[in-house]
C-alpha positions as CSV (number, residue, x, y, z in Angstrom):
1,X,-0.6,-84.1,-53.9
2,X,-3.3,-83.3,-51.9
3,X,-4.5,-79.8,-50.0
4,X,-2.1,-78.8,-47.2
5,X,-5.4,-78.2,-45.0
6,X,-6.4,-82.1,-44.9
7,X,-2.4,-83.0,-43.7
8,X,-1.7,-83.8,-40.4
9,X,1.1,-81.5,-38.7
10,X,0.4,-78.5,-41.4
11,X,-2.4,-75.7,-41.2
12,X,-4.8,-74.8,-44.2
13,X,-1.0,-72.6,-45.7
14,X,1.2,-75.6,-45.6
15,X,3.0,-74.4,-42.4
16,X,4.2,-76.1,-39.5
17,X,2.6,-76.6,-36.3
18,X,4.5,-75.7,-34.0
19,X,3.5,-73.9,-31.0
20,X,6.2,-72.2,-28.4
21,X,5.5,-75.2,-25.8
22,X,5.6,-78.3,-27.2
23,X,6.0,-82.1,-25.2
24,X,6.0,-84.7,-27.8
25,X,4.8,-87.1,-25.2
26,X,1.7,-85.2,-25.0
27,X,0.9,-85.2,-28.4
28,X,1.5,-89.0,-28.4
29,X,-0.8,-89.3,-25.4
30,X,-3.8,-86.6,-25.9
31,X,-6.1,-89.0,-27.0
32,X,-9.8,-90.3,-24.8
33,X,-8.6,-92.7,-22.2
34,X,-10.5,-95.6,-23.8
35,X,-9.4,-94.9,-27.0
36,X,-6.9,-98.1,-28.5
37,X,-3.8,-97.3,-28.3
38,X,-1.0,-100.5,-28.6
39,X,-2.5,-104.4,-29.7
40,X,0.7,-106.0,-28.0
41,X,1.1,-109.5,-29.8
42,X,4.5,-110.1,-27.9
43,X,2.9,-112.9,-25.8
44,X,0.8,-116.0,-26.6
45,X,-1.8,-114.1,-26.5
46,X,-2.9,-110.5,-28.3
47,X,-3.4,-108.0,-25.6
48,X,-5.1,-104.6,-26.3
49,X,-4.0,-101.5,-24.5
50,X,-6.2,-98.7,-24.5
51,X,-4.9,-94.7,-24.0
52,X,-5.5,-94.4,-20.6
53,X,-3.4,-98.1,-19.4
54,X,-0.7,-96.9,-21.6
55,X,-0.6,-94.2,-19.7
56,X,-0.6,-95.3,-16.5
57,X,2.7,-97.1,-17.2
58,X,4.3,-93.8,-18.6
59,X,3.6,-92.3,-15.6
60,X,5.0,-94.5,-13.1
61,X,8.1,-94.9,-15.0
62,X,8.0,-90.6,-15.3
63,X,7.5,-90.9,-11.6
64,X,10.7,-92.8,-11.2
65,X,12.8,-90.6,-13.9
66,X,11.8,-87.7,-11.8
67,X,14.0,-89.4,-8.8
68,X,17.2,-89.9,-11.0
69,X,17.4,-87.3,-14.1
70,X,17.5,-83.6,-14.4
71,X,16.3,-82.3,-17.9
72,X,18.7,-82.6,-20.6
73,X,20.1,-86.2,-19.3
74,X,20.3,-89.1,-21.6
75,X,18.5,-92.4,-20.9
76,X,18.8,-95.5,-23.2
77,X,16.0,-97.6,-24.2
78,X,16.9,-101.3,-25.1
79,X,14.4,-102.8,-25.6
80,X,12.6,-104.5,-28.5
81,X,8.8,-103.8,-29.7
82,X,6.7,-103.8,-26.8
83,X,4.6,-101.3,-24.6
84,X,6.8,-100.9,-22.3
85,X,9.2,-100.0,-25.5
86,X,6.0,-97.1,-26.2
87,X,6.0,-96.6,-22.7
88,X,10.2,-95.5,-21.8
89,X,10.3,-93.6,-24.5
90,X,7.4,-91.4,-23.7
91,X,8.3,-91.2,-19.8
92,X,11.9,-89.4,-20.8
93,X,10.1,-87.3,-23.2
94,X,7.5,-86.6,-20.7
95,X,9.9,-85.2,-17.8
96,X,12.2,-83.5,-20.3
97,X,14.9,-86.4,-21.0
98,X,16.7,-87.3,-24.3
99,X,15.7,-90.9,-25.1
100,X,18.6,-92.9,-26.7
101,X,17.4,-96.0,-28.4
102,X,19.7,-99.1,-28.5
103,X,19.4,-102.1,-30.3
104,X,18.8,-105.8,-29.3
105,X,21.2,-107.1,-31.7
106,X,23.8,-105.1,-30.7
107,X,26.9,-106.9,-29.2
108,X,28.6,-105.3,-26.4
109,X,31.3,-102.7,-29.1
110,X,28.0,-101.5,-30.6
111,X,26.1,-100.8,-27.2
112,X,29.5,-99.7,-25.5
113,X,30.1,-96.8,-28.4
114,X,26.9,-95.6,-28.5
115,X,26.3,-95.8,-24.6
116,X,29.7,-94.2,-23.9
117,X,29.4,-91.2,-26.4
118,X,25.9,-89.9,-25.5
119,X,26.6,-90.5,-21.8
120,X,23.7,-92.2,-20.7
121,X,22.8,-92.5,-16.9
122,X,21.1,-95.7,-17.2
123,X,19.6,-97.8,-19.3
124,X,15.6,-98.7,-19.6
125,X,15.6,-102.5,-20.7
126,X,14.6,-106.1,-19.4
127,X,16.5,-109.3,-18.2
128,X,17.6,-109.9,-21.8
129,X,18.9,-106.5,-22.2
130,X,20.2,-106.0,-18.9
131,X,22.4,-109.5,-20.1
132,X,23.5,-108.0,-23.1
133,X,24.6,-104.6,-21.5
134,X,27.1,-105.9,-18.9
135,X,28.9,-103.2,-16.7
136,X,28.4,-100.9,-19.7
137,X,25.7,-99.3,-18.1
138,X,23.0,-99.5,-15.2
139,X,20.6,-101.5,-16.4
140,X,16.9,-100.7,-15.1
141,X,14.0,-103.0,-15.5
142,X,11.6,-101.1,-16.9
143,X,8.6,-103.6,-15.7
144,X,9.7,-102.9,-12.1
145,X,10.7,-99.2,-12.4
146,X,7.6,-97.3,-12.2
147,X,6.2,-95.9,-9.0
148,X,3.2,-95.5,-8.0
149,X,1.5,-91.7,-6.9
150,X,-0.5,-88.6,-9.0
151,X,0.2,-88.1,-13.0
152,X,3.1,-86.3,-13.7
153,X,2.9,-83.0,-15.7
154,X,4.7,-82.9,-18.9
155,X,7.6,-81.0,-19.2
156,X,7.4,-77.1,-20.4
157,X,9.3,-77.9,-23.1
158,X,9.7,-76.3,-26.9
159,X,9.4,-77.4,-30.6
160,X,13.4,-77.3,-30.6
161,X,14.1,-78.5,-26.6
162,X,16.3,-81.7,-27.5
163,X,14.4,-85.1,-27.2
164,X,15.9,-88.0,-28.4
165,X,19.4,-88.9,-29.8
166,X,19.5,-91.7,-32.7
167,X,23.0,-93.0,-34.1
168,X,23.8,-92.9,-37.6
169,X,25.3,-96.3,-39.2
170,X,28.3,-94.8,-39.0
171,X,29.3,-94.7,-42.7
172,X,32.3,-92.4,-42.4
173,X,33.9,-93.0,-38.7
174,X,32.0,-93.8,-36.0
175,X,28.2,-93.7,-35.3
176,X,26.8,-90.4,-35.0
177,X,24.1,-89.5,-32.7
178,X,21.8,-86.6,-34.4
179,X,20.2,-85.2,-32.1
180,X,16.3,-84.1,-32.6
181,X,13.9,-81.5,-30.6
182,X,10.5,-82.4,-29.5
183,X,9.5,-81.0,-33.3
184,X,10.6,-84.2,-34.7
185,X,7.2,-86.0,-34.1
186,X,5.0,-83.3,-36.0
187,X,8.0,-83.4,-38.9
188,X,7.2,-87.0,-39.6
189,X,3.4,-86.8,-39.6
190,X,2.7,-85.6,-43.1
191,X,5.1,-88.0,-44.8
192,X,3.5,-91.3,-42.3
193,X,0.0,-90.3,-43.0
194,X,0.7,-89.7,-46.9
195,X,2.8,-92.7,-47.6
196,X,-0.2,-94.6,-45.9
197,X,-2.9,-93.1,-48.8
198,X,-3.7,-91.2,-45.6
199,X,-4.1,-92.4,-42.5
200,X,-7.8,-92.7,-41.2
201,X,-10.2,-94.1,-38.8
202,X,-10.0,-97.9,-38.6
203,X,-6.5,-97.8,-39.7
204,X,-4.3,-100.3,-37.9
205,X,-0.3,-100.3,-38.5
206,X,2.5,-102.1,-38.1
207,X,6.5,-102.6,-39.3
208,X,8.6,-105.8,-39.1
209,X,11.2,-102.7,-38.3
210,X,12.5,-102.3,-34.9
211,X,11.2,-99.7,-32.5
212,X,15.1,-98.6,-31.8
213,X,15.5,-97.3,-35.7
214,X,14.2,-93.9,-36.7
215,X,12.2,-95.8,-39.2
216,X,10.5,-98.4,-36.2
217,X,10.3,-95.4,-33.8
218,X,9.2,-92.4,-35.8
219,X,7.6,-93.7,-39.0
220,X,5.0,-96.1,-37.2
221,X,4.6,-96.0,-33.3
222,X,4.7,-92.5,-32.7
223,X,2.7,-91.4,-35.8
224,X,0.5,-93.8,-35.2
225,X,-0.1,-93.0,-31.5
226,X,-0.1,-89.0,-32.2
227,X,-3.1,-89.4,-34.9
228,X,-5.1,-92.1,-33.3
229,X,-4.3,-95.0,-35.0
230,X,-3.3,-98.0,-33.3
231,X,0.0,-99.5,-33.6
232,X,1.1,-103.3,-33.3
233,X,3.5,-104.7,-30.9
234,X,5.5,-107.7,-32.1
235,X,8.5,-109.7,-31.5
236,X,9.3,-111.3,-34.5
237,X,13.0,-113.3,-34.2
238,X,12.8,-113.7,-38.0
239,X,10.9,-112.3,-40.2
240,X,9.3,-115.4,-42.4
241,X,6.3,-114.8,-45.1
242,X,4.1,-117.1,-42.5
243,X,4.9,-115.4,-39.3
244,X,3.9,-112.3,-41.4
245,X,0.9,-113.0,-42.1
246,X,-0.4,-114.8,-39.4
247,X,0.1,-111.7,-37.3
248,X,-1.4,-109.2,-39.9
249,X,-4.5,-111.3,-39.2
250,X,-4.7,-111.9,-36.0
251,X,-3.9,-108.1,-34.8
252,X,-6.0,-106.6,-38.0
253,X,-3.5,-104.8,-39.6
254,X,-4.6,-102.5,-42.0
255,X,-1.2,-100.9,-43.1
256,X,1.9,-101.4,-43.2
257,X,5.3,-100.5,-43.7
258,X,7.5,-102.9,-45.1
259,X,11.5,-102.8,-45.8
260,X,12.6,-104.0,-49.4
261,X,13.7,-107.2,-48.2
262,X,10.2,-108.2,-46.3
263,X,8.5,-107.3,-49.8
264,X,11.3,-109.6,-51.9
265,X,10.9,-112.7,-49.2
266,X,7.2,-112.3,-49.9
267,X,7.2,-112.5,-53.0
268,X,9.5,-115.3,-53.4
269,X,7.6,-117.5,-51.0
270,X,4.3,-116.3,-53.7
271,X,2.3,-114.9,-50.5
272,X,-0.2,-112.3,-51.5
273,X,-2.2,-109.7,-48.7
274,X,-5.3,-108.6,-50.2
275,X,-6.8,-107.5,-47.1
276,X,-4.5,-104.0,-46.5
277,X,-5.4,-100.8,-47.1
278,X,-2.1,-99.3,-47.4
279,X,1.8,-100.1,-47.8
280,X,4.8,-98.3,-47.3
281,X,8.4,-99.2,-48.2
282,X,11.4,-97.0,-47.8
283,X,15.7,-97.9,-48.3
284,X,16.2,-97.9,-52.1
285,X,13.7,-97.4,-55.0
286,X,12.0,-100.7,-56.2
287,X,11.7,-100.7,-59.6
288,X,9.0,-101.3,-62.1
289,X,8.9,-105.3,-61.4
290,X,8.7,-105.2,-57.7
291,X,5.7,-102.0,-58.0
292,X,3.9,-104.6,-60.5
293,X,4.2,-107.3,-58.1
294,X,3.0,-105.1,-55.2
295,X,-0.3,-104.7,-57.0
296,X,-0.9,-107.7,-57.4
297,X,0.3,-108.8,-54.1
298,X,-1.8,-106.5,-52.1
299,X,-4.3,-104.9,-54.4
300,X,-2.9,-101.5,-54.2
301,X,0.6,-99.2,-55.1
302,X,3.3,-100.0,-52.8
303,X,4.2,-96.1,-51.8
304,X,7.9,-95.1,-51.6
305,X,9.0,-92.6,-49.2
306,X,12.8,-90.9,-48.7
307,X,14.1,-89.9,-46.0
308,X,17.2,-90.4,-43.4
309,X,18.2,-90.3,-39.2
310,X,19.1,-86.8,-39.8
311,X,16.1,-85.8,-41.7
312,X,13.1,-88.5,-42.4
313,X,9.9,-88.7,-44.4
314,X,11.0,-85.5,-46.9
315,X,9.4,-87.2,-49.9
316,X,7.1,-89.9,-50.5
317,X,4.8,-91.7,-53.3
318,X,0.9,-91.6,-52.5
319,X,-1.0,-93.8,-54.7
320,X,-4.2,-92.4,-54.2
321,X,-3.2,-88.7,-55.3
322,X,-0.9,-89.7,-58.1
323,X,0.7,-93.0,-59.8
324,X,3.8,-94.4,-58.6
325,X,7.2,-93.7,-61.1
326,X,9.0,-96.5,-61.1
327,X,12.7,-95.8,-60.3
328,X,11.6,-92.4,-58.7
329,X,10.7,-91.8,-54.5
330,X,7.9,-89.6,-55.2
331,X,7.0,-86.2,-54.6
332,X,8.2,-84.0,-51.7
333,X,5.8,-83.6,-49.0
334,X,4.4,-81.0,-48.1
335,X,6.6,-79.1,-44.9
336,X,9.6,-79.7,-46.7
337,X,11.6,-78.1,-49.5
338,X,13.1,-80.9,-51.2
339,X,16.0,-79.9,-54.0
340,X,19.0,-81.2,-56.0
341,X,21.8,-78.6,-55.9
342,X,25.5,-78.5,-57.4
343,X,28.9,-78.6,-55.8
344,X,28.1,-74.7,-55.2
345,X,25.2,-74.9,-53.9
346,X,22.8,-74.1,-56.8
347,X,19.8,-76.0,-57.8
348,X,20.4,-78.0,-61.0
349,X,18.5,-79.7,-63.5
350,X,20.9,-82.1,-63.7
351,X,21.9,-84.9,-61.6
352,X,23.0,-83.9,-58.0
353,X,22.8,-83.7,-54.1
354,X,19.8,-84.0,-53.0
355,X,19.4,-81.6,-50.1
356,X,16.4,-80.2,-47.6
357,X,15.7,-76.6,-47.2
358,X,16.9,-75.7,-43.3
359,X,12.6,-75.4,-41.8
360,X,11.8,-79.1,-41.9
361,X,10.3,-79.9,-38.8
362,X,12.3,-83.5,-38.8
363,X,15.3,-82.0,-39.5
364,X,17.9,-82.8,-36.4
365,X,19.4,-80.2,-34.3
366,X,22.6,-81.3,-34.8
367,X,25.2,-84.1,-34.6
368,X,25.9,-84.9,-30.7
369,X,29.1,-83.0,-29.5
370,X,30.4,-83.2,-33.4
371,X,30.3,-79.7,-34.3
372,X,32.8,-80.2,-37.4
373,X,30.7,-82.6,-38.4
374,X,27.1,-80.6,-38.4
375,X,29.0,-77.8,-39.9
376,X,30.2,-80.3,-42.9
377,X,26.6,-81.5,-43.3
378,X,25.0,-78.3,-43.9
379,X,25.6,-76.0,-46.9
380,X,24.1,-72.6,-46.4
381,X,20.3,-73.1,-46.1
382,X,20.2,-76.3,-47.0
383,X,20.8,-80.2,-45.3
384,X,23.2,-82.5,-47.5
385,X,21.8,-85.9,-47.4
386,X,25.3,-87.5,-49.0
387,X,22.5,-88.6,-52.0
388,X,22.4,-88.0,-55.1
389,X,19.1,-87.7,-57.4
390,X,17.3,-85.9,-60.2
391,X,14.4,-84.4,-61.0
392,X,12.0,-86.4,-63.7
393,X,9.7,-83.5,-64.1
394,X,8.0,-83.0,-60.1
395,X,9.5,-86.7,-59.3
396,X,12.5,-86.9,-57.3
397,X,14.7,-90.2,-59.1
398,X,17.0,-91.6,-56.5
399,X,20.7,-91.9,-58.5
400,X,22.8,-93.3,-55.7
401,X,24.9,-92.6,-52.2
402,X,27.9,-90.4,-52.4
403,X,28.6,-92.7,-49.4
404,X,30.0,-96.0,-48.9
405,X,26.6,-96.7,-47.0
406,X,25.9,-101.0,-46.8
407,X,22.0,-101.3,-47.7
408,X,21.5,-104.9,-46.5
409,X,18.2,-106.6,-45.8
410,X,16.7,-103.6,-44.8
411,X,19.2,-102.4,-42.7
412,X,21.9,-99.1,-43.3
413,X,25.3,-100.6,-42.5
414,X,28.0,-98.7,-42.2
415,X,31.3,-99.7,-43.3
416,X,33.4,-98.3,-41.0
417,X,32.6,-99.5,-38.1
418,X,33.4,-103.1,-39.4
419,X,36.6,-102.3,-40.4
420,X,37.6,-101.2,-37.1
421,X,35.8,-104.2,-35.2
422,X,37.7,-106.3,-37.8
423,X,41.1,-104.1,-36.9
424,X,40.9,-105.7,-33.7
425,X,41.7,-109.7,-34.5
426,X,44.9,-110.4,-34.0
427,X,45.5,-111.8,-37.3
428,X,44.4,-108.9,-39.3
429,X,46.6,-106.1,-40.9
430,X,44.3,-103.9,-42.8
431,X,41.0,-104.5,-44.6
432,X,38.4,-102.8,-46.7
433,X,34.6,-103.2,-46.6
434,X,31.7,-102.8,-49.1
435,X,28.7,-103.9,-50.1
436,X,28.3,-106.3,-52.7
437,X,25.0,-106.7,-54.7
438,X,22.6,-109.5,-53.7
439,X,19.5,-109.9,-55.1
440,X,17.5,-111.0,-52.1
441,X,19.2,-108.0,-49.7
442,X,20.2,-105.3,-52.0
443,X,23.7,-105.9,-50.9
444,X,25.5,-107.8,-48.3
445,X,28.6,-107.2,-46.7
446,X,31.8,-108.6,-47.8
447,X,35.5,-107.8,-46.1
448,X,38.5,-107.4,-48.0
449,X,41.3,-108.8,-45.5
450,X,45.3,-108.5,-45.3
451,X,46.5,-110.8,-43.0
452,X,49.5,-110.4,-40.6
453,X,52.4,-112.6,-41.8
454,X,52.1,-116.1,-40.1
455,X,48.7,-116.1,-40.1
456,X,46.4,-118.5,-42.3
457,X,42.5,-117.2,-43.7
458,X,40.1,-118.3,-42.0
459,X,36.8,-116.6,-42.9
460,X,34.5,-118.5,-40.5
461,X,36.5,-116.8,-37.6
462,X,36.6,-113.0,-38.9
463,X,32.5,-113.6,-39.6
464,X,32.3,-114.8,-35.6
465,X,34.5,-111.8,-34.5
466,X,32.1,-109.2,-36.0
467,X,28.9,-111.2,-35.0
468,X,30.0,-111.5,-31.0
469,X,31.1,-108.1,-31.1
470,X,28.4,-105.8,-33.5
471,X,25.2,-106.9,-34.7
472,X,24.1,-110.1,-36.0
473,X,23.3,-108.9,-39.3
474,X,26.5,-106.3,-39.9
475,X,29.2,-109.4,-40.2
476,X,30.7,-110.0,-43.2
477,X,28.9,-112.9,-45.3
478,X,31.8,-113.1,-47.7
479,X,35.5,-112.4,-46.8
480,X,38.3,-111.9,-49.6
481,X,42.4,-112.3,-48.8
482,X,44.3,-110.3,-50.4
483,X,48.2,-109.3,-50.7
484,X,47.2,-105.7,-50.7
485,X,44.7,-103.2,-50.5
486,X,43.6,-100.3,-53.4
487,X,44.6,-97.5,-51.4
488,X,45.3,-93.6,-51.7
489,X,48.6,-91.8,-51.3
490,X,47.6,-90.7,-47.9
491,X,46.9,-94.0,-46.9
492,X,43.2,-94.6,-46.7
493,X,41.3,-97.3,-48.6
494,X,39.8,-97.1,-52.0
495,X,36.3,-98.6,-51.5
496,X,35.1,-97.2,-54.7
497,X,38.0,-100.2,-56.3
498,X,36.8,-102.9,-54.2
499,X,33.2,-102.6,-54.8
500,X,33.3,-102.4,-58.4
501,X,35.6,-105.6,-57.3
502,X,32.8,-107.3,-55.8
503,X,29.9,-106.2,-58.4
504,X,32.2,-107.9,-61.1
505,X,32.9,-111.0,-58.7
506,X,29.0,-110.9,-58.6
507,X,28.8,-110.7,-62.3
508,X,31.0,-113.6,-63.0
């Protein structure tokens, strides 16, 4: 890979940046005033925002946080990709909050968990949002929030002052909120910048992924804004291969990071973009057909990067410093010390956890008032991802999730949060869900359902009862009734039974 000197968020010995004060917001924001900061395609028109109106709007909403938080407090951030999306975010960073971001598709369980256990005080959104919260929480308009008056001074905050809180998928229990310092911007910049062939001037980026998942949030805006390089604002309902590319050209992107799905519904609708410089994918390895395809496609090595809410952008592909291995992530960056250690701890040849050396500037603080939980999720030095992988000489070859994680179009589903919406319907006594393969979404979810006596299937209604209360795309697309369900002598569910269930339902 290439020197440590010429990689953003390192100095010239491959150490972290990291000075004793340290506002995330500022580094975001310390650019020339009519420097470009945000195109905003969310209205008929593009809009460009330079540095200096971008931060304007932080400060009148900091102006306005300064009337209603004390550091420390939480404050949600519903809203989809937008400036005013940029904007929240850095305004609680700015005046020492903890940003929480929440979801559009969200139904009200969703919101209500995630709202209720980090104890928000209100909620940054618009009308849509402010419809979709309810009496969960205050909802505040964040077009009409900001007051008017001086700049506000960022907060004397430190590399490991706590930030912004971002739920897990919840693949063993509930959602868990890990919690990151004001370090987690400078942790993502070497991964972003490397995974992009190295970001530069005249660089331009965008994701289809929303600005309320680590990957929306962290691997694009932020990154983007910290090193100068403007980001894209779009709304995009669905993602289709036309809307895709229609916006690449009319906002000029020059990179972009695309989830598997986007890259498989592009190349099944035969749509090529010659005109990028650089793209990123990240969720699951591709595969030698789909890396062929990308050069084709776009003229260049799609790069792969690893990486997870609790610690992101550990290991990435870079196609200008060394040639993609198909079924492998890449190389670790540089920052982190990527390994794959055995049940005790040791590093292994051999196939095992993959696991980051405690020093990673992404690395979260810990799990939001879950101290069992961060306890279980370290092992000595090192982070546990719950992956396993192996080393293919200085290549790191994803194996698989030690989890019952649901990778579907993109997004990390988890499991158990399903089951318990699905726990809920009157007619249903127990149920079990995985993934099941799919070869447009990696997997999609399917239910295994017991029904109460006196009560007759009825799929349709269980798939409703997960959409009106979750998110759109987390409902079951197939649903299974059975007599009984695989499960242990203590009474839990055997998930590793139903989905080799549903891959040989798949394979028949």
């Amino acid at each position: 890979m290439c020197s440590a000197s010429k990689i953003p968020g390192l100095d010239a010995q491959g150490h972290w940046i990291l000075p004793d004060t340290l506002n995330m917001a500022r580094q975001a924001m310390d650019h020339p005033g009519d420097a470009l900061a945000l195109i905003d395609m969310t209205g008929t028109e593009r809009r460009d925002l330079t540095h200096a109106e971008l931060a304007q709007m932080v400060d009148g909403l900091a102006r306005y946080l300064l009337t209603r938080i004390t550091p420390g407090d939480r404050v949600g951030v519903l809203l989809s990709q937008s400036p005013w999306c940029a904007a929240a975010h850095l305004a609680i960073w700015k005046v020492g909050g903890i940003s929480v971001p929440l979801f559009k598709l969200f139904k009200r369980d969703a919101l209500a968990s995630r709202a209720g256990d980090a104890g928000v005080r209100f909620v940054f959104t618009d009308a849509e949002g402010a419809d979709l919260l309810g009496d969960l929480a205050e909802a505040v308009m964040v077009d009409q929030a900001g007051l008017p008056g001086d700049p506000v001074a960022f907060a004397e905050t430190t590399p490991d002052t706590p930030a912004v809180l971002i739920y897990t998928s919840g693949t063993t229990g509930s959602p868990k909120g890990a919690l990151h310092g004001h370090r987690v911007l400078t942790g993502h910049l070497p991964g972003v910048s490397i995974s992009h062939d190295h970001l530069r001037a005249g660089d331009c980026l965008w994701t289809p992924a929303d600005w309320a998942w680590i990957g929306g949030l962290f691997d694009v805006l932020m990154p983007g804004l910290a090193l100068g390089v403007p980001v894209v604002a779009a709304r995009l309902d669905k993602f289709t291969p036309e809307a895709c590319v229609d916006l690449i050209n009319g906002a000029g992107v020059r990179n972009v990071f695309f989830p598997p799905t986007a890259l498989r519904m592009l190349r099944a609708a035969g749509q090529g973009l010659p005109g990028l410089r650089s793209v990123a994918s990240g969720g699951e390895p591709l595969g030698a057909e789909m890396l062929a395809w990308g050069r084709e496609a776009f003229g260049l090595d799609i790069n792969e990067f690893y990486g997870q809410t609790e610690c992101n952008m550990t290991v990435s592909s870079c196609g200008v410093d060394f040639q993609a291995q198909p079924g492998c992530i890449g190389k670790p960056v540089p920052g982190h010390d990527v390994a794959v250690i055995d049940a005790n701890g040791a590093l292994t040849d051999g196939e095992g956890d993959v696991a980051v050396r405690l020093g990673s500037a992404s690395m979260m603080l810990e799990y939001w008032n879950r101290p069992a939980a961060t306890a279980e999720k370290f092992h000595g030095d090192w982070l546990i991802t719950g992956d396993r992988g192996v080393w293919e000489g200085d290549y790191l070859r994803f194996v698989g999730r030690e989890d019952d994680v649901i990778t579907s179009a993109g997004y990390r589903i988890g499991p158990a949060e399903i089951e318990d919406c699905l726990l809920t319907h009157p007619a249903v006594a127990t149920v079990g869900v995985v993934g099941k393969p799919d070869p447009l979404r990696t997997e999609i979810v399917k239910a295994y359902v017991v029904l109460k006596p006196g009560f007759a299937p009825a799929e349709q209604e269980l798939q409703d009862w997960v959409k009106d209360r979750l998110a759109h795309y987390s409902y079951p697309r197939e649903v299974a009734f059975l007599d009984a369900l695989p499960m242990t002598v203590t009474g839990k569910v055997i998930r590793k039974e139903l989905k080799a269930r549903a891959a040989g339902e798949d394979a028949g």
